[in-house]
VOZA-889256 format. One record per residue (C-alpha): residue number from 1; residue in one letter; z, x, y. Coordinates in pm, 1 decimal, padded with zeros to 6 digits. Each point is the difference from the previous one (the first is absolute). Layout:
residues N
+-----+----+----------+----------+----------+
:   i : aa :       c3 :       c1 :       c2 :
+-----+----+----------+----------+----------+
: NUM :  A :        Z :        X :        Y :
...
+-----+----+----------+----------+----------+
end
This chain:
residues 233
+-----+----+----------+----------+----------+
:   i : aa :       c3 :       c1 :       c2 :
+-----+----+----------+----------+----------+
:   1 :  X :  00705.6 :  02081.9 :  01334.8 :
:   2 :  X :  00126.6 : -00340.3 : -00174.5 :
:   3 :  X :  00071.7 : -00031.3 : -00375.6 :
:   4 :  X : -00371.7 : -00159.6 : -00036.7 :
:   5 :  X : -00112.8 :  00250.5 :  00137.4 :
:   6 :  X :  00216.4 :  00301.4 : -00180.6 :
:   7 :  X : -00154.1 : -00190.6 : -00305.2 :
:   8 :  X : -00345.4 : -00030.7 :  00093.3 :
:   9 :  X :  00005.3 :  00385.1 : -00004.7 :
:  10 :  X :  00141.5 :  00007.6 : -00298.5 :
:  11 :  X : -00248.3 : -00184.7 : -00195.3 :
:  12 :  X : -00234.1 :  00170.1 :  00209.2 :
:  13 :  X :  00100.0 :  00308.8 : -00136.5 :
:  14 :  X : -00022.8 : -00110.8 : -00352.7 :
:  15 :  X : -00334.4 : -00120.5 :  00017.7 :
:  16 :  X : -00086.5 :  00360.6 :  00175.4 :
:  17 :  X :  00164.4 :  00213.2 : -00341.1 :
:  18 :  X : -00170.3 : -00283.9 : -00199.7 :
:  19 :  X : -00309.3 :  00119.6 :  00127.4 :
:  20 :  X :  00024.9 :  00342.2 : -00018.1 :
:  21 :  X :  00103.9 : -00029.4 : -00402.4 :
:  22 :  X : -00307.0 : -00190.8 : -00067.0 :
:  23 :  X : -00237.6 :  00218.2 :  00206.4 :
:  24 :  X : -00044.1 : -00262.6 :  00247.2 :
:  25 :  X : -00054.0 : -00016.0 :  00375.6 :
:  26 :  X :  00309.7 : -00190.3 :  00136.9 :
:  27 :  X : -00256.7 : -00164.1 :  00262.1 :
:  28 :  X : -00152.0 : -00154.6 : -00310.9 :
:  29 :  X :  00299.1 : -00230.3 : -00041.8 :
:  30 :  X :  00135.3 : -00238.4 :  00274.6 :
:  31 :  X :  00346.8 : -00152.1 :  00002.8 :
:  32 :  X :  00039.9 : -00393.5 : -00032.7 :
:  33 :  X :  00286.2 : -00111.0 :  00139.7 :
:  34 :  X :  00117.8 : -00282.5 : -00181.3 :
:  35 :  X :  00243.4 : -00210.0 :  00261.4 :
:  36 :  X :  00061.7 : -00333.0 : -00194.4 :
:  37 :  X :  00355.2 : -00167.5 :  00038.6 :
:  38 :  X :  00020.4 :  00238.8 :  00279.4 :
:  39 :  X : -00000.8 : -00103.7 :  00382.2 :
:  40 :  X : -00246.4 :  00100.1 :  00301.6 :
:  41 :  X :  00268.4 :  00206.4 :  00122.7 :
:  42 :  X : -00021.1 :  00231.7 : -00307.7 :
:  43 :  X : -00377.5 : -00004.0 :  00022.8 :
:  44 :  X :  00046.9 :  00153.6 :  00394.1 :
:  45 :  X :  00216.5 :  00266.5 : -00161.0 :
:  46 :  X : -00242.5 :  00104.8 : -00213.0 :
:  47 :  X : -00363.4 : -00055.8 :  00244.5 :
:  48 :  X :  00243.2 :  00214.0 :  00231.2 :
:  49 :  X :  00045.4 :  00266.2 : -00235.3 :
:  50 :  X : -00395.6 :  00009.6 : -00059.0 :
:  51 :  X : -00060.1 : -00258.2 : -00285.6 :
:  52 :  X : -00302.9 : -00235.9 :  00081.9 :
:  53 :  X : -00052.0 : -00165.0 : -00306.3 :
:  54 :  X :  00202.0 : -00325.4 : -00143.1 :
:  55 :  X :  00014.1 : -00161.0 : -00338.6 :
:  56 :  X :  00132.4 : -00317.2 : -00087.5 :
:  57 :  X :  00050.0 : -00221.8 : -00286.7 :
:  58 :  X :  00102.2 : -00335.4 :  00165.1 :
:  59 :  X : -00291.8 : -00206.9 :  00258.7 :
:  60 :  X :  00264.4 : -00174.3 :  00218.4 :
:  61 :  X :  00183.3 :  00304.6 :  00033.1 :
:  62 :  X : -00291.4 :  00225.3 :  00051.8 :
:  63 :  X : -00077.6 : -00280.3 :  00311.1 :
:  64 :  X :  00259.9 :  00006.3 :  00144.1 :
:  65 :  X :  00065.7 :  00362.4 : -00010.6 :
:  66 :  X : -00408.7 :  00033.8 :  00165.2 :
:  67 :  X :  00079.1 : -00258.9 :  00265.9 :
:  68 :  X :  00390.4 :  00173.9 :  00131.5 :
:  69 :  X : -00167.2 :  00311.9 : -00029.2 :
:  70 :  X : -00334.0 : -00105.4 :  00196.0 :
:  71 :  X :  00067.6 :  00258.7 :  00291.5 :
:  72 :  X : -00073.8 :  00260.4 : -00300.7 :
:  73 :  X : -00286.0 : -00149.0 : -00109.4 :
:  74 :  X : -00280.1 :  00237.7 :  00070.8 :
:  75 :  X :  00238.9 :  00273.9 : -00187.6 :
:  76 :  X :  00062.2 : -00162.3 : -00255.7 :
:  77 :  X : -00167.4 : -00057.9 : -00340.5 :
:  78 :  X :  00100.2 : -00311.9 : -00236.0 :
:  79 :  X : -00039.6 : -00006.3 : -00330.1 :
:  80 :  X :  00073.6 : -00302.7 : -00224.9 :
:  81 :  X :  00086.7 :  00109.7 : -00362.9 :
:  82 :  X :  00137.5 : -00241.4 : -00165.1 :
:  83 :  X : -00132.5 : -00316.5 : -00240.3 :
:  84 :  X : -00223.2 : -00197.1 :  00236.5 :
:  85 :  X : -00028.7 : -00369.8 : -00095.5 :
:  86 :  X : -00365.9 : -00206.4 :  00133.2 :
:  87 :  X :  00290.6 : -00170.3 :  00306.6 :
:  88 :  X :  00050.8 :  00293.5 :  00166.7 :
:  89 :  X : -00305.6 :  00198.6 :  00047.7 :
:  90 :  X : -00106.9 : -00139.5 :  00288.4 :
:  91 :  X :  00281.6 :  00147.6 :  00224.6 :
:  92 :  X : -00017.3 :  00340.2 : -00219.8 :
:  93 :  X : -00375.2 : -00028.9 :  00060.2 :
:  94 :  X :  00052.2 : -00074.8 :  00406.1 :
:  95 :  X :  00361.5 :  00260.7 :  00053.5 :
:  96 :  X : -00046.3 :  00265.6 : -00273.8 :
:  97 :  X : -00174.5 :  00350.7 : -00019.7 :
:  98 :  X : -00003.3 :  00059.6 : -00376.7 :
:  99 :  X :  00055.5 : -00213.7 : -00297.8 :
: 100 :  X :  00113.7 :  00186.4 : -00271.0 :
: 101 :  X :  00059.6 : -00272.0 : -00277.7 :
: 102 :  X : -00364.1 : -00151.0 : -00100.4 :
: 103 :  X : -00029.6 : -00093.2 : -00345.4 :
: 104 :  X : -00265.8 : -00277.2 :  00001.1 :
: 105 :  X : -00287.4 : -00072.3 :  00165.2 :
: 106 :  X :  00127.9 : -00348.6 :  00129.3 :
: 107 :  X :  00228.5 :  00213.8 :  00194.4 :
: 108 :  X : -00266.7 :  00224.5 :  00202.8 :
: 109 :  X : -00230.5 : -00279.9 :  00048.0 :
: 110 :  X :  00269.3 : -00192.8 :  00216.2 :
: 111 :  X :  00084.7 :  00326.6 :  00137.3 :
: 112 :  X : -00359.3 :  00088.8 :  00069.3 :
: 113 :  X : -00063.2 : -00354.9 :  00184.9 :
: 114 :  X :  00314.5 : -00045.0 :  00193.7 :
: 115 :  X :  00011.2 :  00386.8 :  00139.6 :
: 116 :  X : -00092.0 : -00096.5 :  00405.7 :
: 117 :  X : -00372.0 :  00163.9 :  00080.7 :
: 118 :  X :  00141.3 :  00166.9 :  00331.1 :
: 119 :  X :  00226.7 :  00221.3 : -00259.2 :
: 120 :  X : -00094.7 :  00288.5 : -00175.3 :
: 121 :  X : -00100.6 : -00040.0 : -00406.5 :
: 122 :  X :  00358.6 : -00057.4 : -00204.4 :
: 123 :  X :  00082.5 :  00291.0 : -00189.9 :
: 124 :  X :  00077.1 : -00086.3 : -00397.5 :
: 125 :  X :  00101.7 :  00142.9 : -00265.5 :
: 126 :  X :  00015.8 : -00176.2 : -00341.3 :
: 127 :  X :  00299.1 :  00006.8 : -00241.6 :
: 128 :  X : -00022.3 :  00094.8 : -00336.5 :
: 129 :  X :  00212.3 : -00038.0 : -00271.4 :
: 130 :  X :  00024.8 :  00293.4 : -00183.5 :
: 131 :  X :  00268.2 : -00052.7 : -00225.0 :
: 132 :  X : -00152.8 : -00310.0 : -00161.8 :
: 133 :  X :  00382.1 : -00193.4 :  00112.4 :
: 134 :  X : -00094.3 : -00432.3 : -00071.3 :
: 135 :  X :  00239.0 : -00035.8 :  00327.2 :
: 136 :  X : -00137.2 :  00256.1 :  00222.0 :
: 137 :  X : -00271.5 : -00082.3 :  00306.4 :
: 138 :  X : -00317.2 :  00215.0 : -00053.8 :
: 139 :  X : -00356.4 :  00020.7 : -00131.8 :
: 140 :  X :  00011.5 :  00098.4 : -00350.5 :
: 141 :  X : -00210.9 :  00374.0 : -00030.2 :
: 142 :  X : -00262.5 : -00149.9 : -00182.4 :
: 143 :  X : -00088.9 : -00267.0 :  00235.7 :
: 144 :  X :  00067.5 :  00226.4 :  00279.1 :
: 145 :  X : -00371.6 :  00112.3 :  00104.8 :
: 146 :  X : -00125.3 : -00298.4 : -00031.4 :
: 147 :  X :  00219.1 : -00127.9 :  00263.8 :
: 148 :  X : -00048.4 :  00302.4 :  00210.3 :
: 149 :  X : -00373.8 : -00070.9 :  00021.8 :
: 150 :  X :  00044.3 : -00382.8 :  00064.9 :
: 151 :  X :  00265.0 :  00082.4 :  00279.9 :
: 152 :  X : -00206.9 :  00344.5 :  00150.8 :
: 153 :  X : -00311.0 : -00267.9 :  00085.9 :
: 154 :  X :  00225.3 : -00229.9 :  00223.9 :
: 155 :  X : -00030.4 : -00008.4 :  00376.5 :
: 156 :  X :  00359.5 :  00061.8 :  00217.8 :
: 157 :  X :  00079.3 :  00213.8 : -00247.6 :
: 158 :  X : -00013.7 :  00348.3 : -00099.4 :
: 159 :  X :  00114.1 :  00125.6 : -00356.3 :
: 160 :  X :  00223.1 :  00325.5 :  00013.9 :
: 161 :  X :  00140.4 :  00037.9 : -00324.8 :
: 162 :  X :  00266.2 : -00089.6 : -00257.9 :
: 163 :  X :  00301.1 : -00089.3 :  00001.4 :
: 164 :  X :  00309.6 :  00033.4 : -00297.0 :
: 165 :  X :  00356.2 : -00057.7 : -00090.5 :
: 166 :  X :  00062.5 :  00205.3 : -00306.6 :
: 167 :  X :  00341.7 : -00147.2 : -00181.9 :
: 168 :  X :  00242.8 :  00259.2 :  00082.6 :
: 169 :  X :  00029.5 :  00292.6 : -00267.2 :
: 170 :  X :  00255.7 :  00244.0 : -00127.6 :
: 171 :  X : -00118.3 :  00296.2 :  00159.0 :
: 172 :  X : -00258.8 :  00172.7 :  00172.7 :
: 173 :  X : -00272.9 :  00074.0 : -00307.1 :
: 174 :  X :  00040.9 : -00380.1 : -00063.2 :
: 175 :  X : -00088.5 : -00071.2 :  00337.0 :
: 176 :  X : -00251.2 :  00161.3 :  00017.6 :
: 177 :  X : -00159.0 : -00124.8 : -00278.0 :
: 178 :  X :  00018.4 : -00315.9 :  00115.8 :
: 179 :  X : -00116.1 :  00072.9 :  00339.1 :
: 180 :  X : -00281.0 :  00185.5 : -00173.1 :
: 181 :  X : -00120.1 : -00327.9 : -00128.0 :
: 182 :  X : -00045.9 : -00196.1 :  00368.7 :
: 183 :  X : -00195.7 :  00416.0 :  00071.6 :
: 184 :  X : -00254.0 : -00060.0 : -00318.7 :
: 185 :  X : -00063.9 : -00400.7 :  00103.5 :
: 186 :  X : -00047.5 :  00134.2 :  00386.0 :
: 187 :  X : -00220.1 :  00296.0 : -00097.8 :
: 188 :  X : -00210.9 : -00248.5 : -00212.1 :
: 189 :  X : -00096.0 : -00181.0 :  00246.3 :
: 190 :  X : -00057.6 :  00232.4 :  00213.4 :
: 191 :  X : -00264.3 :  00130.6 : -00277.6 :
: 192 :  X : -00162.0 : -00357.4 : -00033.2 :
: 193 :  X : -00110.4 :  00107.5 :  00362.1 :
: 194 :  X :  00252.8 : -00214.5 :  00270.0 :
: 195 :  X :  00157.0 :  00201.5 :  00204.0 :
: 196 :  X :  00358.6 :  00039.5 :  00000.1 :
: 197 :  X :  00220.2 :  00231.0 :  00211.1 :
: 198 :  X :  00368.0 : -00168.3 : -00099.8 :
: 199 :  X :  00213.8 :  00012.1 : -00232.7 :
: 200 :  X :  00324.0 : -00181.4 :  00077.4 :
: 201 :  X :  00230.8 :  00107.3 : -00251.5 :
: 202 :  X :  00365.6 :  00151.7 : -00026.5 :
: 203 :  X :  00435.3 : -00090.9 :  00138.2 :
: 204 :  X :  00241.9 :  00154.6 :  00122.3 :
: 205 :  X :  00093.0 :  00045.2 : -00370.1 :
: 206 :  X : -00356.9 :  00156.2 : -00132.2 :
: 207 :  X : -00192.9 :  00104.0 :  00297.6 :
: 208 :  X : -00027.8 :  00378.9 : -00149.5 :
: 209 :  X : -00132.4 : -00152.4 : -00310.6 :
: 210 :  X : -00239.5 : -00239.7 :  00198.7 :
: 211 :  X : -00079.3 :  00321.3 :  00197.4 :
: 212 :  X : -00118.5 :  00202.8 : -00276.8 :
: 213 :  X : -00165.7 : -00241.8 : -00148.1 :
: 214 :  X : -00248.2 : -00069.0 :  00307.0 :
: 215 :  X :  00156.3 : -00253.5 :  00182.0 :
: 216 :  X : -00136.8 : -00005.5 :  00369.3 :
: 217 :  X :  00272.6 : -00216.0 :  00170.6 :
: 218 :  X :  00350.1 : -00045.6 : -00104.4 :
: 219 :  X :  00212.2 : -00337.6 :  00057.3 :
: 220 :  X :  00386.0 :  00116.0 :  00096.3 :
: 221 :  X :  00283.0 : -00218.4 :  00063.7 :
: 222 :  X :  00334.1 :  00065.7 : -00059.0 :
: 223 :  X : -00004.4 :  00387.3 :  00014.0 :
: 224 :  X : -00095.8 : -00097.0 :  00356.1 :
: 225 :  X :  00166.4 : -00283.5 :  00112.3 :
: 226 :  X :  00281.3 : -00037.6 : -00290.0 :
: 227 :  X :  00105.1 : -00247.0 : -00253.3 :
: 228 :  X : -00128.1 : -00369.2 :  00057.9 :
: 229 :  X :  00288.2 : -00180.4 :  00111.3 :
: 230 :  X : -00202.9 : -00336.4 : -00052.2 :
: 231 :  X : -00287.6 : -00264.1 : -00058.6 :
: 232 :  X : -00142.2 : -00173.5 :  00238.6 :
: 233 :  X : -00005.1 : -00405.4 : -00085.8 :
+-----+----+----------+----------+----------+
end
């Protein structure tokens, strides 16, 4: 087995003791991982050591990772979760699986008409910002099921849940609260009657926080593929 792979168990193994402190079917919680800055060589390591499913923060990157890669295609599944600006969602809306990062309706509209008909709906999940940071991306939690009703009604897409980047904490009782915050917005919408089965939420450094708080999909990174040795331009 490679490295990636060595520390794809790993985290897989975290994620399984998460679970079982919080009472929670390990099933219940799928692994994200996050390859940005990393090459399609690294992302063959991992789909080779089981892992289907792809995040990343950068478009161009995130392209050109889909298109080397396109002999995996049917295996794999790309999400896009970083900021999305209105001059790149076409190709997000004609190459990605998921986006991860809506936090306007502007956004999911050009989604919604630029995802191709032959493809199945784009699944979204909106951002919200739950620690109420001026320079963060993210719905604020007040405006947050407002959006998710505007966004739920479009065609191309289908709405799956939240999405939050809690500023890192101390330890794990203030992660938790803080991940308990993106739980309470997600489970109030989900009582305003939209149906929501995601909850992206928790790193390499909080996932058992994220975990016991009730997230449904964790987004990990370095504790898989290491430090980030750079930006792409």
């Amino acid at each position: 087995m490679t490295m990636i792979g060595d520390d794809l168990q790993q985290v897989r193994a975290r994620i399984d003791r998460a679970c079982a402190q919080a009472g929670r079917d390990p099933a219940a919680v799928r692994l994200l991982a996050v390859s940005k800055t990393f090459g399609p060589q690294a992302v063959r390591e991992a789909h080779a050591a089981g892992q289907a499913a792809f995040g990343e923060n950068y478009v161009q990157e995130g392209l050109d990772k889909i298109a080397a890669l396109a002999d995996l295609r049917a295996g794999l599944e790309w999400h896009c979760i970083g900021p999305l600006q209105s001059n790149k969602t076409r190709p997000v809306a004609e190459q990605f699986d998921w986006v991860h990062s809506i936090d306007r309706l502007k956004i999911a509209e050009r989604l919604s008409a630029q995802r191709p008909a032959h493809l199945p709906p784009l699944q979204v999940c909106l951002q919200v910002n739950v620690d109420g940071g001026a320079n963060k991306s993210g719905v604020p939690p007040e405006e947050a099921l407002a959006l998710a009703r505007a966004v739920a009604a479009l065609p191309q897409l289908t709405l799956r849940g939240l999405m939050a980047i809690p500023e890192p904490a101390a330890d794990f009782a203030a992660q938790r609260e803080l991940c308990l915050r993106a739980h309470a917005v997600f489970e109030s919408i989900r009582a305003a009657g939209i149906a929501l089965d995601t909850l992206s939420l928790g790193m390499s450094g909080d996932l058992e926080a994220a975990v016991s708080a009730g997230s449904t999909m964790v987004r990990v990174g370095t504790a898989i593929f290491g430090g980030r040795a750079r930006k792409p331009a």
